[in-house]
N, C-alpha and C positions, 0 to 999 in steps of 0.2 A: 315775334312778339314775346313780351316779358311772360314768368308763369303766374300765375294769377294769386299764388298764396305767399308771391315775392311782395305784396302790399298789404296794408291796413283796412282794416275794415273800414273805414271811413273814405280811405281812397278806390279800393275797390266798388263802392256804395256810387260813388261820386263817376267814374268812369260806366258802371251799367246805367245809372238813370240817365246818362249824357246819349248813351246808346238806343235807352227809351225815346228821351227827345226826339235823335233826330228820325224814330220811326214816326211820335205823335207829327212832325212838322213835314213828314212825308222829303224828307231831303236824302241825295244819291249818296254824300257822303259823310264820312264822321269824323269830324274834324275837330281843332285844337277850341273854337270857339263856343262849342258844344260842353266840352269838361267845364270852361271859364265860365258859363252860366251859371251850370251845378255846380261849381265850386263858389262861386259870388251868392246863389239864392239859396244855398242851404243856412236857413237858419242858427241852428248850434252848430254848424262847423266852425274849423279851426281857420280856414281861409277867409273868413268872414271876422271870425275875432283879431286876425293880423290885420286886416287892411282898416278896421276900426282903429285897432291902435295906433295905425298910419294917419287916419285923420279922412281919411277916403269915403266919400258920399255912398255910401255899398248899394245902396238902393236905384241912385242915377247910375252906378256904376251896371248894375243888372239891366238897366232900362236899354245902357249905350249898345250893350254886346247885343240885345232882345234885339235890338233894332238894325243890326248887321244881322241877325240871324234870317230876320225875315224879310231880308233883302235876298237872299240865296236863293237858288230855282227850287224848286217844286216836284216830285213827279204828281202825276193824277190819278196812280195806281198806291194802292198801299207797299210801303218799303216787306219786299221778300228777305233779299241779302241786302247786308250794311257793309260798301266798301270805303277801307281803311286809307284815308290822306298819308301819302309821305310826312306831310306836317307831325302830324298826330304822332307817328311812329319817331318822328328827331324828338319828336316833345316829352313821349316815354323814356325813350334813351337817356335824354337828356337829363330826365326824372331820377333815371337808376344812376346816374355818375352821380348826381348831388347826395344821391342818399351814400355812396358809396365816398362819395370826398367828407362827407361829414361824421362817416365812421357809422353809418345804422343798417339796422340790419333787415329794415322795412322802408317800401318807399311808402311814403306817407304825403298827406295832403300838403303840406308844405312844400314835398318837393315838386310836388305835378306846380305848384302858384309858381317856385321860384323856376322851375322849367319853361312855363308860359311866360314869364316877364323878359326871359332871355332871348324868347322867339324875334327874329330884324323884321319878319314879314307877315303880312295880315292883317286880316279886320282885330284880333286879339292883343296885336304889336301896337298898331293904331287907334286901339281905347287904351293902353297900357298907356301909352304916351299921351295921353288926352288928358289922364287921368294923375299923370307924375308918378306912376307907378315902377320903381327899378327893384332891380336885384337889390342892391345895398340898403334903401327902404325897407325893402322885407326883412332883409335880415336882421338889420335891427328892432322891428317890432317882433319877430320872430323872437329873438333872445328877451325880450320880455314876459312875450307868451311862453315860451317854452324853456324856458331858461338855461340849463345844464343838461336837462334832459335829454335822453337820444330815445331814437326810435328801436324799440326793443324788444317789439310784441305787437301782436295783430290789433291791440286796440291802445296803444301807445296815446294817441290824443284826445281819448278822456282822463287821461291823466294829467295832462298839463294844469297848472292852477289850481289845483284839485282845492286848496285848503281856501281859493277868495269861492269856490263853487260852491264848496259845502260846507263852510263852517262862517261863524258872525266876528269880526274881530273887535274884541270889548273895547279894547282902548280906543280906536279912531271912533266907536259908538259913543262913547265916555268924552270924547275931546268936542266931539260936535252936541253936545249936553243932551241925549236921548235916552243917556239912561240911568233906569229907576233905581238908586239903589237900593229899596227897601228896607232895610236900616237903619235908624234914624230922620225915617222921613219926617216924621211932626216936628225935627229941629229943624 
């Protein structure tokens, strides 16, 4: 296993509550479809702003995974030890090459999306595909969201967009006639 401060807080965040999940669903193992929930149902995450910008129903898309999850067995005992799927472990891996071919020095939410979308096999593979969802998609909504940026610090993807997040842009306010100029108003 990867060391844990080799990710972002957003993906680090995104991997323990997938670990929560699968104790609250009482499931043996922890698997890739587990991340893909918490990556889809986090509200302000960055996985959720990419597959927007793809055009992706993110809310059927959460419902699809939900409903492969709760298809999985059961135990009747509350989960003691969480054992770790081979999947999960290519998916990590997979995670740290992308963040490594991309030049960053964090793996970040991004790459755990573009690691799942690369998976051939699964209920993950099989809403990926449901859903039109590819690597090359991603990446190009990626380079909208995230543009020139690399991962370059443990909270890297509150940075993305930072200026449409936090600031009002006058002109597109001005071109869609919303704003006041004050000024000359009685002319």
């Amino acid at each position: 296993m990867m060391r844990q401060d080799r990710f972002t807080e957003q993906a680090q965040e995104t991997l323990q509550a997938s670990q929560e999940l699968v104790r609250e669903q009482r499931h043996a193992q922890w698997d890739v479809e587990h991340v893909f929930f918490v990556l889809v149902s986090r509200r302000d995450g960055l996985a959720r702003e990419v597959l927007t910008k793809m055009g992706v129903d993110v809310d059927a898309l959460a419902r699809a995974i939900k409903a492969g999850l709760d298809r999985s067995p059961r135990l009747q005992q509350d989960v003691v030890q969480i054992y770790t799927t081979p999947r999960i472990v290519q998916m990590l891996e997979a995670a740290n090459a992308e963040a490594a071919r991309l030049k960053d020095e964090y793996v970040g939410v991004e790459h755990l999306l573009v690691a799942i979308a690369d998976a051939r096999e699964g209920e993950a593979a099989n809403v990926m595909r449901e859903f039109q969802i590819t690597k090359e998609r991603i990446y190009r909504a990626l380079a909208q969201v995230r543009g020139t940026s690399r991962v370059d610090s443990p909270t890297a993807e509150s940075h993305y967009q930072a200026l449409s997040k936090w600031a009002r842009d006058l002109t597109e306010i001005a071109r869609e006639g919303k704003l006041d100029p004050g000024i000359g108003r009685d002319s």
